[in-house]
C-alpha positions in Angstrom: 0.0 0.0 0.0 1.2 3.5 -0.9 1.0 5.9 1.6 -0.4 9.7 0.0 2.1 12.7 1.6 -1.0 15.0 1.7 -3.1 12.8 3.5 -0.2 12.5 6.1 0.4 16.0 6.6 -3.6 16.9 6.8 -3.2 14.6 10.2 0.5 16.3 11.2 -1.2 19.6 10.6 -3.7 19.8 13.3 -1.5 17.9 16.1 -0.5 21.6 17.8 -1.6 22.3 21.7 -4.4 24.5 19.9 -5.3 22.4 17.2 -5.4 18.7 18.1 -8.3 17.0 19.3 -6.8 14.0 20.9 -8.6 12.1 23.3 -6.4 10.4 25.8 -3.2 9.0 26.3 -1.8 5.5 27.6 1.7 4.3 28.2 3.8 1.4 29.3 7.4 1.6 30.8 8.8 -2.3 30.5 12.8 -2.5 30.8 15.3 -4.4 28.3 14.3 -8.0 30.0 10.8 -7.3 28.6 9.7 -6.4 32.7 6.6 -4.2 33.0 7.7 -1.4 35.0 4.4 0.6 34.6 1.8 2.1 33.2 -0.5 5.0 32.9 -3.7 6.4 31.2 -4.9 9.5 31.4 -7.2 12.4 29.5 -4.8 14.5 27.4 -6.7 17.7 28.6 -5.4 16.8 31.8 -1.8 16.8 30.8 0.0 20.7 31.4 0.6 22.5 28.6 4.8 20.9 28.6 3.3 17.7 28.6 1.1 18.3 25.9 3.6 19.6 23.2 6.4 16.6 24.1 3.7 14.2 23.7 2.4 15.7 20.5 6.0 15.9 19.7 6.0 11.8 20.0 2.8 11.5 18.0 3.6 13.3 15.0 6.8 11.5 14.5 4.6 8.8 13.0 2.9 10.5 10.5 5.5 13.1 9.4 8.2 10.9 8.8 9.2 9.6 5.5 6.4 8.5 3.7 7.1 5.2 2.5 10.4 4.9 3.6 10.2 5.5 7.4 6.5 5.0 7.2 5.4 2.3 5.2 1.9 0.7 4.5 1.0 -2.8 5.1 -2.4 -5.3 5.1 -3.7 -7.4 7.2 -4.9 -11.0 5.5 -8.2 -12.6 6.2 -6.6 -15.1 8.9 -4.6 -12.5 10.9 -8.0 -10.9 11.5 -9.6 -13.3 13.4 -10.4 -13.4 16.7 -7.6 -13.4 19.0 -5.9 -11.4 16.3 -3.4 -8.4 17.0 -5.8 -6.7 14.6 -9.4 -7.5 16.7 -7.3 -6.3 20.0 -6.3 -2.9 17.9 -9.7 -2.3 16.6 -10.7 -2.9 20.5 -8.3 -0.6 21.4 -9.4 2.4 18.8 -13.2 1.5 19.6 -12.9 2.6 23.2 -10.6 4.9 23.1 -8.1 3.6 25.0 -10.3 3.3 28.5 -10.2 -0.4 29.0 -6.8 -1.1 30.8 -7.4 -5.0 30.5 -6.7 -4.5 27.1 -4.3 -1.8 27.1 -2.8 -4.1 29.4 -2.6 -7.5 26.9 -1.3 -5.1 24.0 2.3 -4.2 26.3 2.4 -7.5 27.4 2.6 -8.8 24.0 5.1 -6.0 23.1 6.9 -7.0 25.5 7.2 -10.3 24.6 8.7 -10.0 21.5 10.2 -6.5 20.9 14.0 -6.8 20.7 15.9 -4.2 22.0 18.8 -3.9 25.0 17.6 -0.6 26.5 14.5 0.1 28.9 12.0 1.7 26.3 8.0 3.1 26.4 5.2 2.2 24.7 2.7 4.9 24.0 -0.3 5.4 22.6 -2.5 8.1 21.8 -6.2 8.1 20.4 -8.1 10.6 18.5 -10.7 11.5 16.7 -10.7 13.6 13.2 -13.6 15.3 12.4 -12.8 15.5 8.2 -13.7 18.2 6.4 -15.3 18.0 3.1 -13.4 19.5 0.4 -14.3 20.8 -3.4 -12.9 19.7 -6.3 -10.3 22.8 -5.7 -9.6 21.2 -2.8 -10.8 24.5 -0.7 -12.4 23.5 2.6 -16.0 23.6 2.4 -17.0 23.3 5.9 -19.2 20.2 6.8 -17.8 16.9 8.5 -17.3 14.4 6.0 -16.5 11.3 8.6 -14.7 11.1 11.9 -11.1 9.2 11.7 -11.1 7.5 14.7 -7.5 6.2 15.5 -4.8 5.2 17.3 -1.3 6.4 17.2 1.5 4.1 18.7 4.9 5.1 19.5 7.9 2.9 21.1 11.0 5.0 22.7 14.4 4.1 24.5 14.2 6.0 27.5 16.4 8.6 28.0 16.0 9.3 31.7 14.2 7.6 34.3 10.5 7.4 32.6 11.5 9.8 29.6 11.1 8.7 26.6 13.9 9.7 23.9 12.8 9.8 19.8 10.7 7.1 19.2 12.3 4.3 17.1 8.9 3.0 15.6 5.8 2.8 15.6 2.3 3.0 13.9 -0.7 4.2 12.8 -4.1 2.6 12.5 -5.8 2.2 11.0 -4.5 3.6 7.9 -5.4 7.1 6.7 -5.9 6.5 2.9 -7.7 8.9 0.7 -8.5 11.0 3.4 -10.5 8.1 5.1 -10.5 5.2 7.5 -8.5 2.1 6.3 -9.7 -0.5 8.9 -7.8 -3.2 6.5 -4.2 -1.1 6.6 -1.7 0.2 9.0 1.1 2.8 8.7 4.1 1.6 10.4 6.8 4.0 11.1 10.8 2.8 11.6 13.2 5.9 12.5 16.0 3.3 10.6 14.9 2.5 7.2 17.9 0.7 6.7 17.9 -1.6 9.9 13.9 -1.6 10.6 12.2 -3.5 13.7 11.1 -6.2 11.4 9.2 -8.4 14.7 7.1 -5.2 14.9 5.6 -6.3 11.4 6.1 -9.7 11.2 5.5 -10.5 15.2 3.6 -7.9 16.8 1.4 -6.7 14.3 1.4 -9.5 11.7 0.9 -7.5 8.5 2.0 -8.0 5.1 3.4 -5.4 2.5 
């Protein structure tokens, strides 16, 4: 799947303190053995204003990174969608906006199981929902709603402090953002390496295909 620049940057465009309408915010902090050392979830209104712009900091690194090069598109087949399926527990996640910790709490575990790294790292994860404009054949904003992008952005970070997170290393974005709509059958994964990519995020975590 080819990932469209413009639709990227109409996402990395509103993700400003003023601008952005996320909802909440999650994490996990699990050290280099793959040890849950905690977790959080919180409203993002609730975060101060410096929280808000490092976290939106984090976020946008997905989208506004190279498109398809850093951030690349994959599918999901029919049998990784079944239930049990990273894919069910994602659209779980997006559905309720990151409020159920139980499954908040199986999505890190699973991370944790399988992402290979020898640093303590984060996982966050942000939710929001995009209210998308309808736009003319001039591509001029017209005014009216045309769906609500509900989503989930996903970000993993070496830690460069005790429970700071450094640049995020990878990542995602689902669902997938294509032609300015919802792509329930896609996801945008991000890799800050393009060269030396966390290929168990793909093929272990996520189980996607190009």
């Amino acid at each position: 799947m080819v990932i469209d620049r413009e639709d990227m940057l109409e996402l990395t465009r509103r993700m400003t303190v003023k601008r952005n309408s996320f909802t909440r915010i999650a994490g996990c902090y699990i050290n280099k053995y793959g040890e849950n050392e905690g977790t959080f979830n919180t409203h993002f209104l609730d975060l101060t204003l410096k929280e808000k712009e490092e976290n939106l900091k984090l976020a946008k690194t997905v989208p506004f990174s190279g498109t398809n090069t850093n951030l690349k598109g994959y599918g999901f087949l029919k049998q990784n969608k079944a239930n049990g399926s990273m894919w069910q527990l994602l659209m779980g996640i997006k559905t309720c906006g990151l409020k159920n910790d139980a499954l908040m709490e199986v999505f890190y575990d699973f991370v944790a199981q399988q992402y290979k790294t020898d640093k303590d790292y984060a996982v966050f994860v942000f939710h929001d929902c995009y209210d998308v404009p309808v736009k003319a054949a001039d591509k001029e904003r017209l005014g009216e709603s045309e769906e609500v992008y509900d989503y989930i952005i996903c970000v993993i970070c070496p830690l460069a402090g005790d429970f700071e997170p450094g640049e995020p290393e990878c990542g995602f974005l689902f669902p997938a953002f294509t032609g300015r709509s919802s792509d329930i059958n896609h996801i945008a994964v991000f890799n800050s390496d393009a060269e030396n990519p966390h290929v168990e995020l793909v093929d272990n975590i996520l189980k996607c295909s190009p």
